[in-house]
Steps between C-alpha positions, in 0.01 A plus 500: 500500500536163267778311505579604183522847529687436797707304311573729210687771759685223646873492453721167568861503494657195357836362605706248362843469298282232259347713225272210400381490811461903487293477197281216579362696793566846343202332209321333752443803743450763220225312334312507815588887573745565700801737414822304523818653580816227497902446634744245428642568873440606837693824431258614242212367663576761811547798205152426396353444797635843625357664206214333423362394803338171371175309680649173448884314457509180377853397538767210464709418729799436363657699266856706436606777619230566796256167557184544638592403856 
């Protein structure tokens, strides 16, 4: 399998309370594939991650609410 087609079915979870941040990687990661799911906290980051069950989390680690600790 090529990296790209591995690639294309790959699913990162971005999380960070910056939505610049969010976006810059959200652009950066789509162009190159990969479905993108994002959270402003570590709250919703565990939601998704129970229901979508993502291959990667790229994640800050300090934020409100629940911090990436």
């Amino acid at each position: 399998m090529s990296k790209a087609r591995a690639a294309a079915r790959a699913t990162i979870l971005i999380v960070d309370d910056d939505a610049d941040i969010r976006n810059f990687l959200r652009k950066l990661l789509t162009r190159r594939g990969y479905q993108i799911l994002d959270a402003t906290n570590g709250e919703e980051a565990l939601a998704l991650c129970r229901a979508q069950h993502p291959d990667l989390i790229i994640i800050d680690i300090i934020m409100p609410a629940m911090d990436g600790y």
